[in-house]
LUMRODO-284522 format. One line per 3 residues: number of its first residue (from 1); their letters; for each residue x, y, z of N, C-alpha, C, CB. Coordinates in nm, 3 decimals, m for minus. Glycine has a CB too. Layout:
% residues N
NUM) a) X Y Z X Y Z X Y Z X Y Z ~ ...
***
This chain:
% residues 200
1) xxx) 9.112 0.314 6.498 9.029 0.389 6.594 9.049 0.538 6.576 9.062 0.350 6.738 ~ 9.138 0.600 6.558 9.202 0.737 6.523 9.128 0.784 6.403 9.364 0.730 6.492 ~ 9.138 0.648 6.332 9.023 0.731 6.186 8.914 0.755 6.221 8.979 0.648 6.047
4) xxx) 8.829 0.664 6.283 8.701 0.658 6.308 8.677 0.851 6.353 8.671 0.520 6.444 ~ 8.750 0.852 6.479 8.784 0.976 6.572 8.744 1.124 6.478 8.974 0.968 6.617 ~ 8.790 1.076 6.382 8.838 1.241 6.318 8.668 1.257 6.252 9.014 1.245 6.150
7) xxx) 8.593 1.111 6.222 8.442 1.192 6.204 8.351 1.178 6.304 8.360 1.149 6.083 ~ 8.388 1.151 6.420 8.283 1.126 6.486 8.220 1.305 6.554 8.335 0.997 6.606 ~ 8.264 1.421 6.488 8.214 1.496 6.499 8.118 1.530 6.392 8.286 1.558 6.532
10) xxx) 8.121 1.504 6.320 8.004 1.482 6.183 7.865 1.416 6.220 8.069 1.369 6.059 ~ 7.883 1.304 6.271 7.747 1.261 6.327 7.664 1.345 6.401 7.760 1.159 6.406 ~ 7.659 1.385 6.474 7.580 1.513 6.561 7.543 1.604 6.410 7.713 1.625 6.706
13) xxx) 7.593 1.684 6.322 7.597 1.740 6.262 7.497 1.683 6.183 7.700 1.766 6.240 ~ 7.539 1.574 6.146 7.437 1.522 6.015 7.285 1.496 6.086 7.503 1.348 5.931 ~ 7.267 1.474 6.265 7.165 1.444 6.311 7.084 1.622 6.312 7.198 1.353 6.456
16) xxx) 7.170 1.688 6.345 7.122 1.839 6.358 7.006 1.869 6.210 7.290 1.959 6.351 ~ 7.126 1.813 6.098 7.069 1.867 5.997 6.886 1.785 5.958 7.196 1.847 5.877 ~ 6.909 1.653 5.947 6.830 1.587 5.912 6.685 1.623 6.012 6.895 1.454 5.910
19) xxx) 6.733 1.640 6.129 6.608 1.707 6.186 6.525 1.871 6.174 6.640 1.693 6.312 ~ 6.584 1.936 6.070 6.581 2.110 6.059 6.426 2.038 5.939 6.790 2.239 5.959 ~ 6.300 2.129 5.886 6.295 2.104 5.796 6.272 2.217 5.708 6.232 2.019 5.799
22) xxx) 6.263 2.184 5.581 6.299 2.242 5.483 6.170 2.324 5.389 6.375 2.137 5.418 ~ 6.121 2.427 5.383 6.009 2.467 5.336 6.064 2.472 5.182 5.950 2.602 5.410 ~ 5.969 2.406 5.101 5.982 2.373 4.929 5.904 2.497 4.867 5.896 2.204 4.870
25) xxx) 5.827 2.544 4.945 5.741 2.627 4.890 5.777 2.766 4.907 5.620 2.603 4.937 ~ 5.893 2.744 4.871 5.938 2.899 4.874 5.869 2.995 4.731 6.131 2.900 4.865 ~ 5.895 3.118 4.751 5.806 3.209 4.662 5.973 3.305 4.565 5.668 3.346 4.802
28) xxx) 6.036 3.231 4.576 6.163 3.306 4.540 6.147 3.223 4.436 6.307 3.313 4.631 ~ 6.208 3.351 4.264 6.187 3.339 4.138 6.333 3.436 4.128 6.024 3.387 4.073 ~ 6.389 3.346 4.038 6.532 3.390 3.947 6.466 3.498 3.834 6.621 3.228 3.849
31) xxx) 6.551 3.588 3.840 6.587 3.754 3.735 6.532 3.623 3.582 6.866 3.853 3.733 ~ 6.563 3.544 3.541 6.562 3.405 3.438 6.468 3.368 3.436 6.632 3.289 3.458 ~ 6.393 3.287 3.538 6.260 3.204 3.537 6.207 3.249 3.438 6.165 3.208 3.649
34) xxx) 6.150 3.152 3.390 6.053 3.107 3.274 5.948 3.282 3.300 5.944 2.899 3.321 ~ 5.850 3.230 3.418 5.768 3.320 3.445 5.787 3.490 3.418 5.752 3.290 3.565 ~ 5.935 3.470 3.518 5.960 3.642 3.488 5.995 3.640 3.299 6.144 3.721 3.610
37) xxx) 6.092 3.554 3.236 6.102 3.637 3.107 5.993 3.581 2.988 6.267 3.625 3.048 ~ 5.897 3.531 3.039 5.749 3.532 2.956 5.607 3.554 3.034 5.730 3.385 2.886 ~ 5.632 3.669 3.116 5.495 3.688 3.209 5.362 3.600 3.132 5.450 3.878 3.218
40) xxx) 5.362 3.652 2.984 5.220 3.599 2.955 5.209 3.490 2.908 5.148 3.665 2.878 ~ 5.339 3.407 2.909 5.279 3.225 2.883 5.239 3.181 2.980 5.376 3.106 2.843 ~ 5.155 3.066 2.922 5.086 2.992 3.038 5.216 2.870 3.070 4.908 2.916 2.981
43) xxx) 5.298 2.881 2.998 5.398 2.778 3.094 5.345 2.613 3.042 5.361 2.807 3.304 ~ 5.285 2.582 2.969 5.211 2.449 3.018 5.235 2.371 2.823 4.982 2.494 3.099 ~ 5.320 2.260 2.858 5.314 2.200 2.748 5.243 2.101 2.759 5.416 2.174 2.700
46) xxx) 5.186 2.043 2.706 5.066 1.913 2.695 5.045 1.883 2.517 4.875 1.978 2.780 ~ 5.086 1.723 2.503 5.087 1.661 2.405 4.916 1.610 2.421 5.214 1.555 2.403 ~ 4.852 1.657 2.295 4.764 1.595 2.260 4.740 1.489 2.228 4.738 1.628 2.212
49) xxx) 4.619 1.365 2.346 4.560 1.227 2.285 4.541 1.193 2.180 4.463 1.197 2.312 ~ 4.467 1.255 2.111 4.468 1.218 1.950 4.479 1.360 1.834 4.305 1.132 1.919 ~ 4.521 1.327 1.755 4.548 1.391 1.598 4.413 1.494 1.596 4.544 1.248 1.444
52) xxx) 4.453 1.579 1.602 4.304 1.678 1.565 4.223 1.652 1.444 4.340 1.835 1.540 ~ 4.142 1.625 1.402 4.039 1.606 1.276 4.063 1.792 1.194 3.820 1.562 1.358 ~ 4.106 1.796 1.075 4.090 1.908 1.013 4.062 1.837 0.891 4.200 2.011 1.018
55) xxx) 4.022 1.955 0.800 3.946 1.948 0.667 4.040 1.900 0.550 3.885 2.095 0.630 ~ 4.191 1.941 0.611 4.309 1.892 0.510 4.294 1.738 0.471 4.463 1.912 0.583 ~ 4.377 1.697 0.337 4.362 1.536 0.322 4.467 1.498 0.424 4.394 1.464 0.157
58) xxx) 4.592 1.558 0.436 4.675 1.519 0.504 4.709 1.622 0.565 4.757 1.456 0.451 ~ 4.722 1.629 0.731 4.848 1.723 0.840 4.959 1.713 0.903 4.818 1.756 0.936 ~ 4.981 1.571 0.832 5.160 1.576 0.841 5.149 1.470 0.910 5.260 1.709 0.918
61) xxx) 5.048 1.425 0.983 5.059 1.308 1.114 5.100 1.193 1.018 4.891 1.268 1.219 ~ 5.167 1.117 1.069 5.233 0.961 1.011 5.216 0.867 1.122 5.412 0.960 0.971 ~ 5.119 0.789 1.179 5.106 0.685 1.284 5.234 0.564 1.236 4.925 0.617 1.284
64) xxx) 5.327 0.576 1.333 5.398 0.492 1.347 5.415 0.339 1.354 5.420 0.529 1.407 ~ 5.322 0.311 1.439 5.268 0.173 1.437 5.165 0.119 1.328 5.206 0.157 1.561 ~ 5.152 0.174 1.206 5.119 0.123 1.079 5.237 0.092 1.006 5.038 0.212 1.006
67) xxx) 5.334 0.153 1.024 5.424 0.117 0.982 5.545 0.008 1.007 5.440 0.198 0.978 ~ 5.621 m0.050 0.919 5.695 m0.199 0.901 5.867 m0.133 0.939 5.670 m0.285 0.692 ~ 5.906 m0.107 1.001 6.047 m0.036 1.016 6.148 m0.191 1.079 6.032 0.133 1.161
70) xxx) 6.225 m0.178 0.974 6.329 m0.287 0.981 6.491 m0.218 1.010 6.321 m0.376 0.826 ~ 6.599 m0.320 1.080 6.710 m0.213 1.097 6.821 m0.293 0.993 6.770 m0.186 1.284 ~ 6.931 m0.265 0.950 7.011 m0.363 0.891 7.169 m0.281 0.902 6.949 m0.404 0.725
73) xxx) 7.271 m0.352 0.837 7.390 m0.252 0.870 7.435 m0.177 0.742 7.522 m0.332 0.933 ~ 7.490 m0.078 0.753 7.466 0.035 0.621 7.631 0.016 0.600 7.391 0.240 0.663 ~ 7.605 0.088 0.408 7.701 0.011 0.327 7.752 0.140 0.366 7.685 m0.056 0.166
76) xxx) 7.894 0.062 0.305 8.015 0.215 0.296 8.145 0.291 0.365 7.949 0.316 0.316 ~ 8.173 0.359 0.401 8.277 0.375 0.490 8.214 0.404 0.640 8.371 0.492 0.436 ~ 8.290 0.394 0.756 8.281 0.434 0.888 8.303 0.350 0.957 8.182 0.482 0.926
79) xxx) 8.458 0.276 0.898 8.544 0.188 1.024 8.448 0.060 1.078 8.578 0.304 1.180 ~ 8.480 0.027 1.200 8.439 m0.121 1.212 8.283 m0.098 1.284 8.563 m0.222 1.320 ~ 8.259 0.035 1.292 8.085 0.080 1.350 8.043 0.032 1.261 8.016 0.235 1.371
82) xxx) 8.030 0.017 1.154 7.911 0.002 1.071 7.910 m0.212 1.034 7.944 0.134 0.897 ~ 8.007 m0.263 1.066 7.996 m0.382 1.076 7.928 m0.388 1.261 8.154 m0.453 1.029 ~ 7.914 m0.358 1.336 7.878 m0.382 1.462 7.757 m0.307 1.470 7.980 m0.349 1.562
85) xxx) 7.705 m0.216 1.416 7.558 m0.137 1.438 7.488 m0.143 1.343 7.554 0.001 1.466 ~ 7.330 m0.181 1.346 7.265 m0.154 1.250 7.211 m0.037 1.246 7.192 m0.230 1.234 ~ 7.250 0.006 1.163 7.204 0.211 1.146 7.078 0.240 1.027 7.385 0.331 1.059
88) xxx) 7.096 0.135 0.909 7.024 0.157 0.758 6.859 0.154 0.810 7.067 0.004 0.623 ~ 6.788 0.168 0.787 6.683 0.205 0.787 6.599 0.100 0.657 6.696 0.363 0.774 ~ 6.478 0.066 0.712 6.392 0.014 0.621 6.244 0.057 0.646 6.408 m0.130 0.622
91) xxx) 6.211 0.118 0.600 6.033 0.193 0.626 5.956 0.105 0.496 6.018 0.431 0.587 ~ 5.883 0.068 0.540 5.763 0.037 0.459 5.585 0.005 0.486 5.812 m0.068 0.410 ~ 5.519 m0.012 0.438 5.394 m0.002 0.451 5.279 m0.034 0.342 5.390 0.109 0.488
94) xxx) 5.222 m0.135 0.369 5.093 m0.164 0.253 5.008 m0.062 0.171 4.985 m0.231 0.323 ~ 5.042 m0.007 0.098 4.963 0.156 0.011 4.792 0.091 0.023 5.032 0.190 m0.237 ~ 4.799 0.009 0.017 4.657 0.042 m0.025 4.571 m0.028 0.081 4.619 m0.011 m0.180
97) xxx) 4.637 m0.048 0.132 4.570 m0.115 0.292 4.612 m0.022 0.409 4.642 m0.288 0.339 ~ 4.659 0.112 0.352 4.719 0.219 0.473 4.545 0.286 0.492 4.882 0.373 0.400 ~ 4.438 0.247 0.597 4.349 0.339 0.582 4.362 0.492 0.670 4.232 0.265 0.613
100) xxx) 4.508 0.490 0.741 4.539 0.620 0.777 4.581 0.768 0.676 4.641 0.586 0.858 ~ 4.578 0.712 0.569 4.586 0.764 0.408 4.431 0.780 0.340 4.679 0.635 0.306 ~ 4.446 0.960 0.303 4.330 0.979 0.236 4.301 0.871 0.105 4.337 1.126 0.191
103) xxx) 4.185 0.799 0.036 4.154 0.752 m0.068 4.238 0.830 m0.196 4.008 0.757 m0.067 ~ 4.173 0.935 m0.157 4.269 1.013 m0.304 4.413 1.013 m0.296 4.241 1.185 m0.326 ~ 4.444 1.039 m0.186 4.634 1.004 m0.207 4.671 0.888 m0.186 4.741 1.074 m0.109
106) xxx) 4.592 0.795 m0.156 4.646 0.689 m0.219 4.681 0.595 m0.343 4.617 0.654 m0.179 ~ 4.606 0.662 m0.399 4.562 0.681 m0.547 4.689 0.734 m0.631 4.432 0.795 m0.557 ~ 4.693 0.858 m0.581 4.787 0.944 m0.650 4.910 0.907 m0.621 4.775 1.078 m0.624
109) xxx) 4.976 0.823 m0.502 5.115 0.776 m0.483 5.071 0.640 m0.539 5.187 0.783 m0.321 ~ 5.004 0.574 m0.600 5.045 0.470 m0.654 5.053 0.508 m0.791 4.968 0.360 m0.625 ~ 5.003 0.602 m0.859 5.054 0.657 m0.998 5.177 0.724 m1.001 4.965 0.751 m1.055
112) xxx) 5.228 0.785 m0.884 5.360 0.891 m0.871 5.429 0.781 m0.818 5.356 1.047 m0.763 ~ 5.459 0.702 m0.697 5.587 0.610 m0.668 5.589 0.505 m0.714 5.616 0.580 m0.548 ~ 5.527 0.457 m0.833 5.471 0.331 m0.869 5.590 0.221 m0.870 5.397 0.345 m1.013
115) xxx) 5.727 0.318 m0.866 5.870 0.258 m0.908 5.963 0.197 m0.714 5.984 0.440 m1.019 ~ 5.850 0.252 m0.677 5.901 0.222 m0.513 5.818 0.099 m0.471 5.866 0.363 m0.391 ~ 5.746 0.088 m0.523 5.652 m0.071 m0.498 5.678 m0.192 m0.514 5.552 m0.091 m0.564
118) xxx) 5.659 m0.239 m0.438 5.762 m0.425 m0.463 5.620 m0.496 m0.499 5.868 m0.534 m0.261 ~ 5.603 m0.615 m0.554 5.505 m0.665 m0.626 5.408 m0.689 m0.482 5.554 m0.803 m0.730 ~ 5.457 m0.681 m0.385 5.289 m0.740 m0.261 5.271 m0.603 m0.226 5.313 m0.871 m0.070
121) xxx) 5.276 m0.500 m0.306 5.184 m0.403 m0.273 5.284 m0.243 m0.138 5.032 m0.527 m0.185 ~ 5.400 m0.300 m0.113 5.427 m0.215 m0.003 5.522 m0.106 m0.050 5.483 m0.294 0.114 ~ 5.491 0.041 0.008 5.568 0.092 m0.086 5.696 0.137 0.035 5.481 0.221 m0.188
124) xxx) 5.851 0.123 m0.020 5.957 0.110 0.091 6.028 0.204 0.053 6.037 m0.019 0.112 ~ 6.079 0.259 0.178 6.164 0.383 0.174 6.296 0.333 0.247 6.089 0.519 0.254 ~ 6.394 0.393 0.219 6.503 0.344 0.297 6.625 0.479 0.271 6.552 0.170 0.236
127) xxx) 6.696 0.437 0.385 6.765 0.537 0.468 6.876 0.527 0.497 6.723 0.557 0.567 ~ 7.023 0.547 0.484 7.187 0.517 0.513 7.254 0.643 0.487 7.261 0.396 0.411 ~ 7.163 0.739 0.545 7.194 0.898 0.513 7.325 0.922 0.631 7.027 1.021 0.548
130) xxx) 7.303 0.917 0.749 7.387 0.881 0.874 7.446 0.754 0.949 7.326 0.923 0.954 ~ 7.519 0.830 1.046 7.567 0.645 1.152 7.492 0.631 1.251 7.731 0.622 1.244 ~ 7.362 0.725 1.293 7.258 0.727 1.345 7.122 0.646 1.318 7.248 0.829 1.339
133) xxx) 7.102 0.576 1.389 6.973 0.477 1.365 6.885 0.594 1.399 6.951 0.319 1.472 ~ 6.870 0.706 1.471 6.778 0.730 1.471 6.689 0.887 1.395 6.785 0.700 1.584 ~ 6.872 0.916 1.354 6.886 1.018 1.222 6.804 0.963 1.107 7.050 1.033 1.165
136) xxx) 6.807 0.806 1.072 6.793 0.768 0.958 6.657 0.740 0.941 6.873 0.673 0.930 ~ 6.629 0.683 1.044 6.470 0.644 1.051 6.377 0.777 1.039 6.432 0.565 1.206 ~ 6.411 0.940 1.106 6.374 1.057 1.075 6.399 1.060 0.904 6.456 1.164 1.167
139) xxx) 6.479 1.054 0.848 6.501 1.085 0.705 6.387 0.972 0.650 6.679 1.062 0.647 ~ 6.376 0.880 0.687 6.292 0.836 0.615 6.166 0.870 0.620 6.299 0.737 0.620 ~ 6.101 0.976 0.750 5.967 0.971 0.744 5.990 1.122 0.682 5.872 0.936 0.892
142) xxx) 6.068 1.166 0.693 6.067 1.343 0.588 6.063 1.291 0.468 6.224 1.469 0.589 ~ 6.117 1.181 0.392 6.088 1.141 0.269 5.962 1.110 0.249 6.157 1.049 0.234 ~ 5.892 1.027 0.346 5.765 0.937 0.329 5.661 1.097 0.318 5.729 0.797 0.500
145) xxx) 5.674 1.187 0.449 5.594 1.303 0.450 5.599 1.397 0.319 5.635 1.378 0.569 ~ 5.731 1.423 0.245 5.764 1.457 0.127 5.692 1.432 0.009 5.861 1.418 0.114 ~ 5.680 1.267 m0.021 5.601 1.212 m0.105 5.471 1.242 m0.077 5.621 1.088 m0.113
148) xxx) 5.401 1.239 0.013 5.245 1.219 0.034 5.205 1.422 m0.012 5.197 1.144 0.259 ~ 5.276 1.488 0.101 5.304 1.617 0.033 5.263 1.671 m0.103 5.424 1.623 0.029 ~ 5.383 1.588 m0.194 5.369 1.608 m0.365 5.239 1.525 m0.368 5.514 1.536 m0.483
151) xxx) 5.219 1.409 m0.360 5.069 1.376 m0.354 4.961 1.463 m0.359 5.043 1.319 m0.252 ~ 4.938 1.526 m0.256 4.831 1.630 m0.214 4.857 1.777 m0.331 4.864 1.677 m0.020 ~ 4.965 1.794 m0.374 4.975 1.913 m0.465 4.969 1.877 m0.585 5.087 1.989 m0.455
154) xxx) 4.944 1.740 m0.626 4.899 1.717 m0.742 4.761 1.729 m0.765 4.936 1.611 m0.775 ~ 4.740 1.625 m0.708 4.561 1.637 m0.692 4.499 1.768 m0.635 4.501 1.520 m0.582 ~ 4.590 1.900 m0.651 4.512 1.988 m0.601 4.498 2.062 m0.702 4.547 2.048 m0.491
157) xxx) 4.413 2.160 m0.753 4.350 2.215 m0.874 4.462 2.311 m0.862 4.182 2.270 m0.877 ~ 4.520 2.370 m0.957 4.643 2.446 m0.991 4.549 2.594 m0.963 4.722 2.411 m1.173 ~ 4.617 2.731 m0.857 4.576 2.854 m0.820 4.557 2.925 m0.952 4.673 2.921 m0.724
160) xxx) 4.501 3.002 m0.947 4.462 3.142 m1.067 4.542 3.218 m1.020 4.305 3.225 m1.079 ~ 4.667 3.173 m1.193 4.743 3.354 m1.202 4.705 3.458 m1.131 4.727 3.429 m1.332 ~ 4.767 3.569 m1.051 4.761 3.704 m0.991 4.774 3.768 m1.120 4.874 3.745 m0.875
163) xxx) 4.763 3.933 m1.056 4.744 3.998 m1.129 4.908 4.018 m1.183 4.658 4.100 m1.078 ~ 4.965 4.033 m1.116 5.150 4.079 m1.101 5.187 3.974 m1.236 5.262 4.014 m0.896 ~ 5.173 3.825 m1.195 5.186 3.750 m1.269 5.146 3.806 m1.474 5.102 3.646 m1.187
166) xxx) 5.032 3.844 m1.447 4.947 3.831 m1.566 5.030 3.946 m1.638 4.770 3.855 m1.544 ~ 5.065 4.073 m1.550 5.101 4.215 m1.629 5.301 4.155 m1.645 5.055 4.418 m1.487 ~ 5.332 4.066 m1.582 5.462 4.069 m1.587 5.458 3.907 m1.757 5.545 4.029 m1.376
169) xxx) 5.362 3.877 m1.769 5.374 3.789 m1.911 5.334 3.900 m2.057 5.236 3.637 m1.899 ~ 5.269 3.979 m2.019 5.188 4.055 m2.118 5.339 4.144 m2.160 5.029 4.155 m2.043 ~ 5.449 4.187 m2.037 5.542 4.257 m2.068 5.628 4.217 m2.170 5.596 4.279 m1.975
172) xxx) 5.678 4.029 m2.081 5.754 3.967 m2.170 5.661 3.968 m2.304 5.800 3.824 m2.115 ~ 5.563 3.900 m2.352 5.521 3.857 m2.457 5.577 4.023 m2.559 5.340 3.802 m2.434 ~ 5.514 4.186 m2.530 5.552 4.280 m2.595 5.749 4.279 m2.644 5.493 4.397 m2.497
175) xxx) 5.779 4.250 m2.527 5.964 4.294 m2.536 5.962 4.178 m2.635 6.103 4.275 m2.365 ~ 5.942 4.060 m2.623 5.960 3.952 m2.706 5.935 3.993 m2.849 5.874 3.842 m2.664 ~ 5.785 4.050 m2.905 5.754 4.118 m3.055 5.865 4.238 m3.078 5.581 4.194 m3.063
178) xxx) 5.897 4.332 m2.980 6.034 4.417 m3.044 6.122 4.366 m3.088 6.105 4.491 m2.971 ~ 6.165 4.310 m2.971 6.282 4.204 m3.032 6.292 4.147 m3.203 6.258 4.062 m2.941 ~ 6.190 4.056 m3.205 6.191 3.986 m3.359 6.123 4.104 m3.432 6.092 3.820 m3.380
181) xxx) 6.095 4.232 m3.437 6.063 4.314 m3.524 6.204 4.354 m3.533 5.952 4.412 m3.493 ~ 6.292 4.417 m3.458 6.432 4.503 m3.451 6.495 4.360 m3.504 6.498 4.583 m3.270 ~ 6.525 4.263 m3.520 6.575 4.149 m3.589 6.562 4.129 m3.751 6.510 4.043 m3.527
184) xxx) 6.413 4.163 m3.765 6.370 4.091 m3.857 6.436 4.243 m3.948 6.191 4.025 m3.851 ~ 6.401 4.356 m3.908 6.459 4.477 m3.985 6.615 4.473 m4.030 6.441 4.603 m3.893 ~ 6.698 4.425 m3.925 6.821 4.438 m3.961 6.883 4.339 m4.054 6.884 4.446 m3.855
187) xxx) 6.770 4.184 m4.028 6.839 4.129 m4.146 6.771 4.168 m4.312 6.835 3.962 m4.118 ~ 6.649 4.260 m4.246 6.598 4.300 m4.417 6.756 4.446 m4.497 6.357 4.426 m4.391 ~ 6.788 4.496 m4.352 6.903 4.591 m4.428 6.982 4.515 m4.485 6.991 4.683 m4.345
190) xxx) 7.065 4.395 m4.382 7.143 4.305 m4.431 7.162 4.277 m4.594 7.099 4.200 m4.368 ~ 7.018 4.225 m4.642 7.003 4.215 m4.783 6.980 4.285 m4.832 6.946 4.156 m4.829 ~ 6.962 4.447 m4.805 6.953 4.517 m4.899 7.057 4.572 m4.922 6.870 4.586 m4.895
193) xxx) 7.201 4.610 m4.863 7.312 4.633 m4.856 7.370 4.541 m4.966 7.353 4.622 m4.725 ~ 7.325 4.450 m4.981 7.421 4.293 m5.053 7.370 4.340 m5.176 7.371 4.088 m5.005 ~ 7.233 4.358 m5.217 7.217 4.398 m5.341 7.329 4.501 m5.439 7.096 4.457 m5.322
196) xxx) 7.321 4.464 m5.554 7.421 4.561 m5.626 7.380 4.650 m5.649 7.475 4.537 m5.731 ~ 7.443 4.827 m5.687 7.381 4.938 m5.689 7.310 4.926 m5.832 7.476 5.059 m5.663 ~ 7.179 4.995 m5.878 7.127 4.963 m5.974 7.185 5.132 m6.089 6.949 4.921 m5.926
199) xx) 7.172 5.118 m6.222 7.328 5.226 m6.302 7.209 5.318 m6.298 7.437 5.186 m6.508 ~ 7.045 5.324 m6.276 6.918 5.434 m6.328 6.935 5.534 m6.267 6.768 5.402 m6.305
***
């Protein structure tokens, strides 16, 4: 009963409080707030519904759910985690049944990864970079984005030399002719030195 005693002045207190109320809409902003140290952002992040349509073959987007992602346990050292977690990574995907893939790069990664293709067509990436399942599964789509990448810069028509370019080959090509002229002279002294003096 003595315990009870020592809070029964708290109750009143907690009734005081619960009945006060509380205005949320206060207009008070921290020296910090977002607002004060970027007056002119709009503050507002919003993930876009769908992938914007641009003129590129590819913008980096990789739809996830086309893809075959398997987990398994990764070889190597890191104690008894790696017998109890599956961390390794398995990415794969049908190349030529990907219609989220331009025609032309699909094309061009089956001539460039042709060595990553298992005979039903899927081309697989895989991952045991970390002890992170979800480190690894990222490494695999920077690889997958990597490849398609070189894809797109193959099939793209190679830029026209600059000018910088053009005056900095024309330099080498000149220094290059001194060169084998100042060469070709010294081994003509060479042999003429070797010759014997003639008695006329």
């Amino acid at each position: 009963m003595a315990q009870f005693n020592r809070f029964t002045g708290i109750f009143p207190l907690f009734r005081a409080i619960k009945g006060i109320k509380v205005n949320h809409s206060s207009n008070y902003k921290s020296a910090i707030a977002l607002e004060n140290l970027y007056p002119n952002s709009k503050l507002t992040l919003t993930t876009p519904s769908k992938i914007p349509e641009t003129n590129e073959k590819f913008n980096g987007y990789i739809p996830v759910k086309e893809l075959q992602i398997t987990y398994s346990r990764s070889s190597g050292p890191g104690g008894q985690n790696v017998n109890t977690v599956s961390t390794k990574v398995d990415l794969r995907f049908h190349l030529e049944s990907a219609t989220w893939l331009n025609e032309d790069i699909r094309a061009k990664l089956l001539e460039i990864q042709k060595n990553k293709l298992n005979k039903e067509g899927y081309l697989v990436i895989k991952s045991d970079l970390t002890r992170q399942q979800h480190m690894n599964l990222a490494d695999c789509l920077s690889k997958l984005r990597k490849m398609i990448w070189a894809a797109c810069a193959a099939d793209a028509p190679a830029p026209a030399p600059s000018a910088e370019f053009l005056e900095m080959a024309r330099r080498r090509k000149e220094k290059a002719a001194r060169e084998r002229l100042l060469e070709k002279r010294s081994r003509s002294m060479t042999k003429q030195d070797r010759q014997a003096p003639s008695l006329d």
